[in-house]
Backbone as ProteinMPNN parsed JSONL, in Angstrom:
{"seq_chain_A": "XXXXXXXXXXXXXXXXXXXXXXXXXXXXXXXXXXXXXXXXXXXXXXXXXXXXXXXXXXXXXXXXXXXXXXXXXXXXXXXXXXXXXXXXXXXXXXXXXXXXXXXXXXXXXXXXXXXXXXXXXXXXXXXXXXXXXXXXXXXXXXXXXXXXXXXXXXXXXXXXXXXXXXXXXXXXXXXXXXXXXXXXXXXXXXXXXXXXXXXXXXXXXXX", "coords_chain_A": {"N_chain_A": [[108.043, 253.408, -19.942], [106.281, 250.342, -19.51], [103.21, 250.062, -18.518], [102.178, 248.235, -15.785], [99.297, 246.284, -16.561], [96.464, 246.181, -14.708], [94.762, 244.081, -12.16], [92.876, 244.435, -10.335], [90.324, 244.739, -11.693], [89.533, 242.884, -13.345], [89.462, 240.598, -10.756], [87.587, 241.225, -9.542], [85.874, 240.486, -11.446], [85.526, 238.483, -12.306], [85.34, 237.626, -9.194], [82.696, 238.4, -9.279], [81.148, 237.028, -11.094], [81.999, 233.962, -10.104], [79.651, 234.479, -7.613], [77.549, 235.377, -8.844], [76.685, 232.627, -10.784], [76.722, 231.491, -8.582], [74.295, 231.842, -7.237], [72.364, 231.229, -9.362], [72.568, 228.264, -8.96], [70.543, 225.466, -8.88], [68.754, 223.874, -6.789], [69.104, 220.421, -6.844], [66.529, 218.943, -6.135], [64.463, 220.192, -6.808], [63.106, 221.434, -8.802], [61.603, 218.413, -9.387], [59.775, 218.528, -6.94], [58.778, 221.064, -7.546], [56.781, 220.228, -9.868], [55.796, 217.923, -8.794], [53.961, 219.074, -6.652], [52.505, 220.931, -8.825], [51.136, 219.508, -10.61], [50.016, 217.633, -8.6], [47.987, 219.563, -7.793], [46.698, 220.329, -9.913], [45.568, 217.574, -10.665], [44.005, 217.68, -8.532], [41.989, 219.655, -8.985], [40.683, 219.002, -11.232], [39.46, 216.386, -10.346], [37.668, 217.617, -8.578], [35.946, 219.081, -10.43], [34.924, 217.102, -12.175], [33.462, 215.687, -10.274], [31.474, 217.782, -9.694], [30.317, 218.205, -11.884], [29.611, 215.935, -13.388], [30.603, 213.165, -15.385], [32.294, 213.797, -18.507], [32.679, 213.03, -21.86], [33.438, 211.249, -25.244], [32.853, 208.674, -24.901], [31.34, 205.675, -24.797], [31.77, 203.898, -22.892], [34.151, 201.693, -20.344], [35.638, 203.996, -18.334], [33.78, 205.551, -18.254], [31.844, 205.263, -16.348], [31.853, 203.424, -13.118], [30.23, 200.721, -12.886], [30.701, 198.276, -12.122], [30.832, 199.179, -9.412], [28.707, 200.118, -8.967], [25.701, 198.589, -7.615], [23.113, 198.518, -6.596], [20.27, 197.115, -5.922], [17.752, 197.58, -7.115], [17.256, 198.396, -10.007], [15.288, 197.339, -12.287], [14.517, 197.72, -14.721], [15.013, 199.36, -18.385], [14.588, 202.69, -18.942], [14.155, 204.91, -21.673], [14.468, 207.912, -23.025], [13.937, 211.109, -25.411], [14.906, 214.442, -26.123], [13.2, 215.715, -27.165], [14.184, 218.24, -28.723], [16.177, 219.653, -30.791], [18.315, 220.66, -30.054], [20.211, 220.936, -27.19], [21.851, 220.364, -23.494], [23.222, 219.628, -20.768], [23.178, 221.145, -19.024], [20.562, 223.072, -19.675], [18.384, 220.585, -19.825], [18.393, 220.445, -17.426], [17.581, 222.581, -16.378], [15.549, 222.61, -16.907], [13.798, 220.729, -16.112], [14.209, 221.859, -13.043], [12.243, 224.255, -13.466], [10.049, 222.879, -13.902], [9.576, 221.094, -11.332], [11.429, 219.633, -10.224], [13.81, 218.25, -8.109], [16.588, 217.953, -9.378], [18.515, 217.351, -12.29], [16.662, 214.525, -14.388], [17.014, 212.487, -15.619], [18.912, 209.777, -15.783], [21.802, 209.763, -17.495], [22.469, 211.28, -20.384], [22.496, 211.303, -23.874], [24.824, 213.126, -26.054], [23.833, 215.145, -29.097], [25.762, 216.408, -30.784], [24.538, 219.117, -30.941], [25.257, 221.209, -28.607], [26.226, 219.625, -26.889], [28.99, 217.425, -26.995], [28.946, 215.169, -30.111], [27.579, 211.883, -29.536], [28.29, 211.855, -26.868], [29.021, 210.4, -23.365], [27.122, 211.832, -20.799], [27.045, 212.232, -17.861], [24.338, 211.895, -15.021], [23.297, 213.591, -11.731], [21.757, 212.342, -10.341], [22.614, 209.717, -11.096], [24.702, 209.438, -9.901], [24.583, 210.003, -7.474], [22.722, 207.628, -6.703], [19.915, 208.153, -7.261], [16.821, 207.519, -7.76], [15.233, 208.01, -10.919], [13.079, 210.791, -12.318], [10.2, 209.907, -13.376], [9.976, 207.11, -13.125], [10.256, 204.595, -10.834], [11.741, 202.251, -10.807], [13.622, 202.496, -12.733], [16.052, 202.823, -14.893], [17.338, 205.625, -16.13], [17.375, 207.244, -19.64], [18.495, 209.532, -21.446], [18.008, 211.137, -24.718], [19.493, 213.188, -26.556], [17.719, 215.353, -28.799], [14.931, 215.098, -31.688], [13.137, 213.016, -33.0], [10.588, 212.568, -34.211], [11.568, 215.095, -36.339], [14.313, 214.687, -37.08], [16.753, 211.902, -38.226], [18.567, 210.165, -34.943], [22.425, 210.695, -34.495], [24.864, 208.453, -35.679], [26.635, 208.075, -34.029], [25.139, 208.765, -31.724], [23.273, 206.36, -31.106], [25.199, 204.335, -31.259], [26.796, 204.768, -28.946], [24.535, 205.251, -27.129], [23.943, 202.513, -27.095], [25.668, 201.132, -26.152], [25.899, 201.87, -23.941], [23.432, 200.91, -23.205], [23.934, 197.921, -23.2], [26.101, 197.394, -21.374], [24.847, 198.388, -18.982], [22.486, 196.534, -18.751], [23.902, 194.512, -18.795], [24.97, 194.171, -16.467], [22.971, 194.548, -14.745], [21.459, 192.282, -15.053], [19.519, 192.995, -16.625], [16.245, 192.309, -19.001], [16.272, 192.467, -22.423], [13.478, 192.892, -23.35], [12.532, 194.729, -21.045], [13.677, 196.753, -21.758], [12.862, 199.977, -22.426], [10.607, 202.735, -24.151], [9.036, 205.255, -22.701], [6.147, 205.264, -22.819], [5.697, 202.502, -23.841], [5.176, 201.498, -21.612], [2.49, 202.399, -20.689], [2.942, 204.849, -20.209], [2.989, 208.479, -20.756], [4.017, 209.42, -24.33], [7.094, 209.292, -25.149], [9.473, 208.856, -26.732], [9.693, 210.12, -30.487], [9.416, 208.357, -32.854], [9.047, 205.315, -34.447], [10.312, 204.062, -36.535], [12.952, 205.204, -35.434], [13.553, 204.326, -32.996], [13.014, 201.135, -33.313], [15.626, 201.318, -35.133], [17.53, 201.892, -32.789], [16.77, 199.621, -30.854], [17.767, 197.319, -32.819], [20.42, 197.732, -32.719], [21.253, 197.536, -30.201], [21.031, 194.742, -30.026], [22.655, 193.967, -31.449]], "CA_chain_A": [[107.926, 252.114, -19.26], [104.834, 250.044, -20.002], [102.581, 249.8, -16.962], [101.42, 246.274, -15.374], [97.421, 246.208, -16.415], [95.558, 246.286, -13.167], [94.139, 242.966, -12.049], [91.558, 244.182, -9.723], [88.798, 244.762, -12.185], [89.345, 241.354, -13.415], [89.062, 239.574, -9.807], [86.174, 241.831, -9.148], [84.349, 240.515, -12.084], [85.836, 236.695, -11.173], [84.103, 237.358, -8.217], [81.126, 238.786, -9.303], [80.895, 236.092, -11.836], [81.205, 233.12, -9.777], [78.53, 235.017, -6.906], [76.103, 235.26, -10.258], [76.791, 231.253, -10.606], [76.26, 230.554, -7.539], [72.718, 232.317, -7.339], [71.841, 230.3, -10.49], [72.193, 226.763, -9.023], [68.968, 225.027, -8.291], [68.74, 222.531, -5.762], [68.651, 219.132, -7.801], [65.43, 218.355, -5.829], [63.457, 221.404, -6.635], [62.329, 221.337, -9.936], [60.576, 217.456, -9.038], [59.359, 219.187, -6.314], [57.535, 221.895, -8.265], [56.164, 219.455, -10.987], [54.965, 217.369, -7.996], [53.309, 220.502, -6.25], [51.706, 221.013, -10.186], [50.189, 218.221, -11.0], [48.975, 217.251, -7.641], [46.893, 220.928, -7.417], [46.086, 220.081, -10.821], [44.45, 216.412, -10.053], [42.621, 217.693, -7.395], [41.071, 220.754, -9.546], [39.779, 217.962, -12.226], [38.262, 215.693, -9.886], [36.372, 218.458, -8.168], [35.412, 219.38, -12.232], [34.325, 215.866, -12.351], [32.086, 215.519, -9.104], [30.561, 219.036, -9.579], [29.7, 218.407, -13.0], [29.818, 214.698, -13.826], [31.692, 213.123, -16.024], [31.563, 214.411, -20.395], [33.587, 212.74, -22.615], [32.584, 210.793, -26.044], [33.671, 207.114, -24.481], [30.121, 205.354, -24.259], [32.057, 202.676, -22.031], [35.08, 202.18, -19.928], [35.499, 205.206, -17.54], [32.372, 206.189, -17.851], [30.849, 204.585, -15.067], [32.212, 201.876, -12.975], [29.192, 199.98, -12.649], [30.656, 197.217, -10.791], [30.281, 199.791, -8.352], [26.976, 200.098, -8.875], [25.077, 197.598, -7.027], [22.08, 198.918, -6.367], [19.272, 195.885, -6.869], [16.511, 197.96, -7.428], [17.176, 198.769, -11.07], [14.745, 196.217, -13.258], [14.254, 198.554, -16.533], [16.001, 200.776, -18.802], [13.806, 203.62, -20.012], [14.645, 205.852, -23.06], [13.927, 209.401, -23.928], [14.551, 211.52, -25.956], [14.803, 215.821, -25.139], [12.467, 217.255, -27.903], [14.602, 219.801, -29.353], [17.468, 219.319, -31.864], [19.367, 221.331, -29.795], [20.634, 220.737, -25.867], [22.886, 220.424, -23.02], [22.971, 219.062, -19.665], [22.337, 222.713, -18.265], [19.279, 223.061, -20.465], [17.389, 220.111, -19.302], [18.422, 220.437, -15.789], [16.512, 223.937, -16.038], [13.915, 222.53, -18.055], [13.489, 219.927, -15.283], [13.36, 222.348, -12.241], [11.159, 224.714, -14.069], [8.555, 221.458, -13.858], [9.625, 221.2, -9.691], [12.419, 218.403, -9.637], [14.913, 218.819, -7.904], [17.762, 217.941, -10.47], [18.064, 216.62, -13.33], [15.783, 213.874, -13.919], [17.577, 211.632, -16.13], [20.477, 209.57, -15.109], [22.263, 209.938, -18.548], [22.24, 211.942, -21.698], [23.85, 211.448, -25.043], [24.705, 214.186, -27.122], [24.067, 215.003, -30.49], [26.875, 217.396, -31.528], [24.106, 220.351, -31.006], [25.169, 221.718, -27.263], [26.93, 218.55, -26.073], [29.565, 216.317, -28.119], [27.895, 214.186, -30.841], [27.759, 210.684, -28.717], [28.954, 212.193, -25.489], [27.464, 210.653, -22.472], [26.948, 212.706, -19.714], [26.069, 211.59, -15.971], [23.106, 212.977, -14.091], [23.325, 213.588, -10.6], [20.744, 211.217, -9.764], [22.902, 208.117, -10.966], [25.881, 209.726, -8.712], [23.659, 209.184, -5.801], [21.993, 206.212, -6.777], [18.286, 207.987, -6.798], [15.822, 207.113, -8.994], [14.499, 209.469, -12.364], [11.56, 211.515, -12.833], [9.32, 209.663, -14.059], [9.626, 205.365, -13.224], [11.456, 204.27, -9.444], [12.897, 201.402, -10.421], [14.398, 201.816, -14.154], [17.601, 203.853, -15.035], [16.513, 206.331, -17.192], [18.488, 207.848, -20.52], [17.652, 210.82, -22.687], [19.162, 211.344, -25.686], [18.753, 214.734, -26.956], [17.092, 215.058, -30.488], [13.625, 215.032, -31.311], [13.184, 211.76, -33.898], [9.831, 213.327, -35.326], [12.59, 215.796, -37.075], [15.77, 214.479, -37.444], [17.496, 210.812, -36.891], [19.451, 210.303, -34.389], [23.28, 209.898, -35.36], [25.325, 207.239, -35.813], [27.649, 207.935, -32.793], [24.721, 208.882, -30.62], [23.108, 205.173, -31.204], [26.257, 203.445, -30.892], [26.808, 205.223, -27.478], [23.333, 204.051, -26.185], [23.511, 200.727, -27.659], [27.086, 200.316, -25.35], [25.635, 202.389, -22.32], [22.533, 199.732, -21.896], [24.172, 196.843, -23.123], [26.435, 197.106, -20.2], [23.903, 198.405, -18.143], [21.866, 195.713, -18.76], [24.19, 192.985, -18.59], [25.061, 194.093, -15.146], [21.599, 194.558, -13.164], [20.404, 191.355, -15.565], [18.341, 193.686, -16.983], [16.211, 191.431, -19.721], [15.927, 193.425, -23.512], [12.103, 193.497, -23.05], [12.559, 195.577, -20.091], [14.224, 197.964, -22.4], [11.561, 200.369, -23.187], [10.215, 203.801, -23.875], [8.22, 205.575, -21.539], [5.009, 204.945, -23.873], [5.908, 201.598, -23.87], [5.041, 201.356, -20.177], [2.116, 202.879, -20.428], [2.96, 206.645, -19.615], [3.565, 209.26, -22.376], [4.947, 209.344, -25.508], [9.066, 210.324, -24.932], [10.158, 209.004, -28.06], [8.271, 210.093, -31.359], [10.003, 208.092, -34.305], [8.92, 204.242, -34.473], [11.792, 203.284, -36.765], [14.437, 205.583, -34.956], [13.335, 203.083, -32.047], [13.702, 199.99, -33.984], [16.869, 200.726, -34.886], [18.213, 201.62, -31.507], [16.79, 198.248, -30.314], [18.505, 196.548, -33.469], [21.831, 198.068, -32.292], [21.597, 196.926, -28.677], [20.728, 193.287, -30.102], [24.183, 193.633, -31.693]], "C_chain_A": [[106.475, 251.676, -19.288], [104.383, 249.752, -18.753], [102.02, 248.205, -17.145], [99.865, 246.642, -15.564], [97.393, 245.39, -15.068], [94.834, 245.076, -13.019], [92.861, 242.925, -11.052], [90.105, 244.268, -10.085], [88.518, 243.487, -12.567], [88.94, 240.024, -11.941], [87.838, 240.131, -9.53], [85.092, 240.925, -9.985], [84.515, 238.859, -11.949], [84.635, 236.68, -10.589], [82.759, 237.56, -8.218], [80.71, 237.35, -10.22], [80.667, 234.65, -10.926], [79.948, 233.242, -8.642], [77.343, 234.208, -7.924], [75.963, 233.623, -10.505], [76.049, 230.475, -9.861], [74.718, 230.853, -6.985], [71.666, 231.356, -8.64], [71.818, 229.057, -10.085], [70.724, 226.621, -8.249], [69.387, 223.764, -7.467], [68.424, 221.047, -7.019], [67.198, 218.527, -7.494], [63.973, 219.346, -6.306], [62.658, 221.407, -7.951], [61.363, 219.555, -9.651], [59.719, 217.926, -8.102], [58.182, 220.065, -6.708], [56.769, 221.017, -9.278], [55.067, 218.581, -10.376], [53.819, 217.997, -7.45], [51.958, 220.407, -7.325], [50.918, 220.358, -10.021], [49.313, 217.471, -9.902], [47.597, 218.122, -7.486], [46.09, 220.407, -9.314], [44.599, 218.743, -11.506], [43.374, 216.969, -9.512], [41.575, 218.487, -8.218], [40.156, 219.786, -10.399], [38.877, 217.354, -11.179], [37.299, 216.302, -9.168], [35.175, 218.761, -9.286], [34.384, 218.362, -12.267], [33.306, 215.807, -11.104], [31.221, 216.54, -9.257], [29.72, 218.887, -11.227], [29.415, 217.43, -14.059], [30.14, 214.623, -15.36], [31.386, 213.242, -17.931], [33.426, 213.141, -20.914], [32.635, 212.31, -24.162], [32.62, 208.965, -26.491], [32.335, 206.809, -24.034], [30.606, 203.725, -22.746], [33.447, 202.932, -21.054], [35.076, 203.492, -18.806], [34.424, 206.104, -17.459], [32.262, 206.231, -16.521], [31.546, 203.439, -14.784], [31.319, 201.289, -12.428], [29.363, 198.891, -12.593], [30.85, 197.59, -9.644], [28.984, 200.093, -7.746], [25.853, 199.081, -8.421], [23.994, 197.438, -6.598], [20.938, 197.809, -6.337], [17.972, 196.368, -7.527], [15.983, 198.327, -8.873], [16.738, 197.367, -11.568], [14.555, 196.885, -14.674], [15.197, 199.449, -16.71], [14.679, 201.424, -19.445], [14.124, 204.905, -21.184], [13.851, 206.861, -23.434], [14.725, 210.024, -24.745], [14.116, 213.221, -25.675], [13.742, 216.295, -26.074], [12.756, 218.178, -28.518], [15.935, 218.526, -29.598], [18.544, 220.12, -31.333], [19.541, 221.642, -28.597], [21.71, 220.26, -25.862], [22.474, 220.004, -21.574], [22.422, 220.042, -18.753], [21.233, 222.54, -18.799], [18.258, 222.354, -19.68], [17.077, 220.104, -17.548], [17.313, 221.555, -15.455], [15.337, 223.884, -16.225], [13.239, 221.468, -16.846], [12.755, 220.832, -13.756], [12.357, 223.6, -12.397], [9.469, 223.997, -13.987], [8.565, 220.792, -11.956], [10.24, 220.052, -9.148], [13.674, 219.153, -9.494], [16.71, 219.259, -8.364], [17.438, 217.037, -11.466], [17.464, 215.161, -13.525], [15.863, 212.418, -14.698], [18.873, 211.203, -15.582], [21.417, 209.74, -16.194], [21.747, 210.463, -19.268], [22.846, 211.984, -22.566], [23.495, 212.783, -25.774], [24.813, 213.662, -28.213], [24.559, 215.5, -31.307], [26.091, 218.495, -31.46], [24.119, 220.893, -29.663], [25.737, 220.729, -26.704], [27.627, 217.723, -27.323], [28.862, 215.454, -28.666], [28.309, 212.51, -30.043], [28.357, 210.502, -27.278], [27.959, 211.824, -24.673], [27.789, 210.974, -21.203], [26.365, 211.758, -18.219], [25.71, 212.369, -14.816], [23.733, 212.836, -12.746], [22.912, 212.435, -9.671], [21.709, 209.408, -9.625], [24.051, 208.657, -10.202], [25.781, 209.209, -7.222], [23.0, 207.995, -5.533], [20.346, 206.548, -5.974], [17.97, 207.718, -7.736], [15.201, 208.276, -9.8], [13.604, 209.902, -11.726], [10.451, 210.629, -12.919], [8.995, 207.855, -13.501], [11.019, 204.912, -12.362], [12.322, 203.201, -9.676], [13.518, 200.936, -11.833], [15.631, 203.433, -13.723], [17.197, 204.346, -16.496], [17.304, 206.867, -18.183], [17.717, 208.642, -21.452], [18.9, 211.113, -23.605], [18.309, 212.823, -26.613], [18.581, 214.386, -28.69], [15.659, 215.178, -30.731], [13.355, 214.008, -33.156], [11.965, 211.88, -34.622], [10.337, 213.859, -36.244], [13.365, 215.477, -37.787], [15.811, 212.695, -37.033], [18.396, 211.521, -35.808], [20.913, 210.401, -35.204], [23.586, 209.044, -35.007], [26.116, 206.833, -34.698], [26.41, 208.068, -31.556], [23.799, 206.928, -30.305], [24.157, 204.175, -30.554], [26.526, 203.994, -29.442], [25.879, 204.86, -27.068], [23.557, 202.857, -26.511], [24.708, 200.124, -26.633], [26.505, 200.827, -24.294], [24.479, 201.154, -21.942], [22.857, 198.623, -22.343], [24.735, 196.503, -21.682], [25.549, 197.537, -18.973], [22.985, 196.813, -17.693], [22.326, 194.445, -18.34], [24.301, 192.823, -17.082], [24.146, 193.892, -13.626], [20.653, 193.284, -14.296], [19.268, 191.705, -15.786], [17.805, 192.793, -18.446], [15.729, 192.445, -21.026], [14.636, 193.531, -23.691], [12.046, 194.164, -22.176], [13.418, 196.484, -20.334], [13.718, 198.641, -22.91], [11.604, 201.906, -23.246], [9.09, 203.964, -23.101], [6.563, 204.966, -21.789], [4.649, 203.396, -23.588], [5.155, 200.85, -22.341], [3.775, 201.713, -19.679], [1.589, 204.659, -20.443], [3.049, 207.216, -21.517], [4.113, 209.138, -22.913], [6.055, 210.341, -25.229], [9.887, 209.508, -26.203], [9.389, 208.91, -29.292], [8.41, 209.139, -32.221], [9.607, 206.077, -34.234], [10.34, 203.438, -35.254], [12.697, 203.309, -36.581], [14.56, 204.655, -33.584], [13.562, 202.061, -32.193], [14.868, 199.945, -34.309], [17.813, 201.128, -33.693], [17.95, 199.96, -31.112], [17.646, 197.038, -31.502], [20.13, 196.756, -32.75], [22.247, 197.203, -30.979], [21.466, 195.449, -29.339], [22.412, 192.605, -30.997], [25.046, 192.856, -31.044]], "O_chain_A": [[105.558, 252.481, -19.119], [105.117, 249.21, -17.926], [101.664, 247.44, -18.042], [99.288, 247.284, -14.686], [98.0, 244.428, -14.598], [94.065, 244.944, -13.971], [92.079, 241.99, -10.879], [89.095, 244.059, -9.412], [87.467, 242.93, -12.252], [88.359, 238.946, -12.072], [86.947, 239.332, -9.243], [83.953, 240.633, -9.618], [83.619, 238.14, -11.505], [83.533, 236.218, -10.882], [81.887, 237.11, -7.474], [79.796, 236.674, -9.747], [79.548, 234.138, -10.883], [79.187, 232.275, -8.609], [76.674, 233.175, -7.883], [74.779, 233.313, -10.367], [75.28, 229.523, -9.999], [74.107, 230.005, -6.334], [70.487, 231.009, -8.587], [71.027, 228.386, -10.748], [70.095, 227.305, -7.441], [70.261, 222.921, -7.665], [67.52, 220.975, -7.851], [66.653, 217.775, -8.301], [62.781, 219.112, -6.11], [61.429, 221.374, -7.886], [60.157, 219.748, -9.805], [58.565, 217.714, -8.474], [57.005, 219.93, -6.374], [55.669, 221.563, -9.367], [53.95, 218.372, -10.848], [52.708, 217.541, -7.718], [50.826, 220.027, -7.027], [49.947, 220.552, -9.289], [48.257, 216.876, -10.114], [46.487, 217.683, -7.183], [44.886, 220.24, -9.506], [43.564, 218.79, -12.171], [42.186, 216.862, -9.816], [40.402, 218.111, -8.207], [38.937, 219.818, -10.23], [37.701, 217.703, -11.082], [36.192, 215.784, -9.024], [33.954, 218.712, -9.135], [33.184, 218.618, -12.366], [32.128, 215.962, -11.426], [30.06, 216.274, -8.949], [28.672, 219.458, -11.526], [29.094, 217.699, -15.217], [30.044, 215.476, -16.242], [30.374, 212.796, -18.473], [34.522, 212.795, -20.473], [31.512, 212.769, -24.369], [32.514, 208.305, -27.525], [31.923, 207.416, -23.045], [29.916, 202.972, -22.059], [33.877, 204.078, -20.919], [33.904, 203.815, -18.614], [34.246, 207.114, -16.779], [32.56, 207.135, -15.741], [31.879, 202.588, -15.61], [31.481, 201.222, -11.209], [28.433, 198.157, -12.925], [31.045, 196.778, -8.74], [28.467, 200.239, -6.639], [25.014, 198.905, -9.305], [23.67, 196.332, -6.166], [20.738, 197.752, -7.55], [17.28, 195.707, -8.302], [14.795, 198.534, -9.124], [17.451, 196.375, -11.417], [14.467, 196.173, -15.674], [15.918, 200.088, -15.943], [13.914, 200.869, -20.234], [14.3, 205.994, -20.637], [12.778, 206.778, -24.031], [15.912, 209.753, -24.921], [13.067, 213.402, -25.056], [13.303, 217.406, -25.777], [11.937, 218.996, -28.938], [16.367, 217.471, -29.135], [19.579, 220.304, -31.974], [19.098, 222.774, -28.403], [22.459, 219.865, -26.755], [21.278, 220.084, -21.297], [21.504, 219.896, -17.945], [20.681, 221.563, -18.292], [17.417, 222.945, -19.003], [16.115, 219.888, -16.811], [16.442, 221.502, -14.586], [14.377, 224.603, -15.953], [12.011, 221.514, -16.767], [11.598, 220.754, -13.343], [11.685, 223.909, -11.414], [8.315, 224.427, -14.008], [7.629, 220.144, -11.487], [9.938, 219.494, -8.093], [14.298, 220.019, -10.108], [17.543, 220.109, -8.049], [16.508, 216.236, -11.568], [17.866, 214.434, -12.617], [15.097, 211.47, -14.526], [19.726, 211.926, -15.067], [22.423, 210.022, -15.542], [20.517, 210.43, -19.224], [23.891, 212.63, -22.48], [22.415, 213.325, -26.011], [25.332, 212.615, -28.598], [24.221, 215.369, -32.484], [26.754, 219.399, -31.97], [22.979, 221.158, -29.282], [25.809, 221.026, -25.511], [27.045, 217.422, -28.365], [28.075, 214.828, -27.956], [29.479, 212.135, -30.12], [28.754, 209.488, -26.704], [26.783, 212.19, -24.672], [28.686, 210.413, -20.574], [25.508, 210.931, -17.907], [26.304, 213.1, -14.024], [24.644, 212.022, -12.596], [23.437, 211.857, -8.719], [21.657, 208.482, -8.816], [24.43, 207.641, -9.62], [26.37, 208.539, -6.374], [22.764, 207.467, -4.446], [19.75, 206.014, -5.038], [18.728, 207.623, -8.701], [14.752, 209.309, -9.304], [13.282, 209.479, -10.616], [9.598, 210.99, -12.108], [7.839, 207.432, -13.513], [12.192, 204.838, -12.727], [13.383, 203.038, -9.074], [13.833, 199.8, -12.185], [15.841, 204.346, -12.925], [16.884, 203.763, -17.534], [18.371, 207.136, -17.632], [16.647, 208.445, -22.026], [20.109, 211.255, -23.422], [17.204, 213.18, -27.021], [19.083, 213.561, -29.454], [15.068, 215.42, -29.678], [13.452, 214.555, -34.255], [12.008, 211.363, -35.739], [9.904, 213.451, -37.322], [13.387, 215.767, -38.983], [15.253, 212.18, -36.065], [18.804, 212.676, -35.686], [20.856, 210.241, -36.423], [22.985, 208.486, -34.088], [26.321, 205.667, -34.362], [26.655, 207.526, -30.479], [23.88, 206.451, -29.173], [23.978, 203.429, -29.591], [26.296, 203.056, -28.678], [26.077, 203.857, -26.383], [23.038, 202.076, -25.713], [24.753, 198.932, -26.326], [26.594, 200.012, -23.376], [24.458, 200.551, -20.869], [22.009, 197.82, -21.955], [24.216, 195.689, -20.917], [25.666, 196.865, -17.948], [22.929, 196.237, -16.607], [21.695, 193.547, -17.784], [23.939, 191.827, -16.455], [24.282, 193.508, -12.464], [19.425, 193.325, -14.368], [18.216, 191.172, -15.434], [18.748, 192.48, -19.172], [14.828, 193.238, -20.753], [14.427, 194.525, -24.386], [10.923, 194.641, -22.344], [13.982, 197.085, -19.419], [13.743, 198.433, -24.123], [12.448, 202.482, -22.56], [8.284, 203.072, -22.833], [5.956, 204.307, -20.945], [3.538, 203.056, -23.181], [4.705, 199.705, -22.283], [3.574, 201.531, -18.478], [0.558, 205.316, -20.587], [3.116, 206.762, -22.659], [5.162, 208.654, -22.488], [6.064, 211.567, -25.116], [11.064, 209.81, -26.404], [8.57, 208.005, -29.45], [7.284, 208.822, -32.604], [10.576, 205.654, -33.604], [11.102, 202.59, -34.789], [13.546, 202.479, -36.904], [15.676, 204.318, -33.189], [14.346, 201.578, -31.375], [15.509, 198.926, -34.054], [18.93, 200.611, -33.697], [18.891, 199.167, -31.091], [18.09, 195.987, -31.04], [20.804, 195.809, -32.345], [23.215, 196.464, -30.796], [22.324, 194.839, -28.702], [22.97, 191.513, -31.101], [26.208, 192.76, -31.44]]}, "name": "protein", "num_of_chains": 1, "seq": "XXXXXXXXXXXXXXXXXXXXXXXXXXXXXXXXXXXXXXXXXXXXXXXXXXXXXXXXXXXXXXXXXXXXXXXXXXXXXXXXXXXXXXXXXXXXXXXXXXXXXXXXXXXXXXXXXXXXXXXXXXXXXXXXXXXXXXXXXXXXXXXXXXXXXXXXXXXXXXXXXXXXXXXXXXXXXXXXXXXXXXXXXXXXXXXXXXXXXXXXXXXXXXX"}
């Protein structure tokens, strides 16, 4: 006589099966939930990135700077340096700065030249965060562009990045293109060596 197969291993595993099921559903809200969670902890970590270490990219305009925030009146000049060495970084001069007994860096901007900072990347000092004034001259907004123009040109991206950082600079504090100068220019020491790598920055801005 053929026996009846046994049905309780089968409801057992039924039951274990839908259990296991039912441990597997997710709340429909939970995964937005975690993504939300994410990306919020993730925001915040950047913009700390960004205040602690102002802002890098290789966008000479736009999100840079919103300098119709900037309102300051005291800015009448732009002054232009350049670092001396063919090869920096925003650390670098910062060190190279309080080494000489300022307290931070002493430029409000710096473009790179692909040697220690992205080629046309411009960087933002501390100083223009706070709205103090450079190193060197209280009432201009100061820019160093690393390179040393005795040596080397500049390049082509680091030009075109100044030529958009003080156009809009300029247009905004009605800054007038004779009051676009090197330090020399003013008087003080020679901070940029190259006479025609000067000319054609100022051709660029006249763009």
């Amino acid at each position: 006589m053929a026996r009846k197969p046994s049905t309780k291993s089968n409801g057992r595993s039924a039951s274990s099966s839908a259990k296991s099921g039912k441990k597997r559903q997710v709340h429909p809200k939970r995964t937005g939930i975690v993504w939300t969670v994410f990306i919020g902890a993730m925001t915040f970590a950047g913009g700390a990135l960004v205040m602690a270490d102002g802002w890098r990219g290789g966008a000479a305009t736009g999100p840079m700077v919103n300098i119709a925030e900037r309102s300051t009146p005291r800015w009448t000049q732009i002054v232009i340096h350049e670092s001396g060495s063919l090869v920096g970084n925003l650390e670098d001069l910062t060190r190279q700065h309080a080494s000489m007994g300022e307290p931070s860096l002493g430029y409000h901007f710096i473009v790179g030249n692909g040697n220690g900072e992205q080629n046309g990347a411009v960087l933002i000092g501390p100083r223009w965060n706070a709205q103090q004034h450079g190193a060197t001259t209280p009432d201009a907004i100061e820019i160093c562009v690393i390179g040393d123009t005795s040596r080397r040109p500049l390049t082509d991206a680091q030009v075109q990045s100044l030529a958009s950082v003080v156009t809009d600079l300029a247009r905004h504090y009605r800054i007038e293109p004779s009051r676009v100068v090197r330090q020399q220019d003013r008087g003080g020491p020679a901070s940029f060596a190259n006479d025609a790598e000067w000319n054609r920055i100022v051709a660029a801005i006249a763009e």
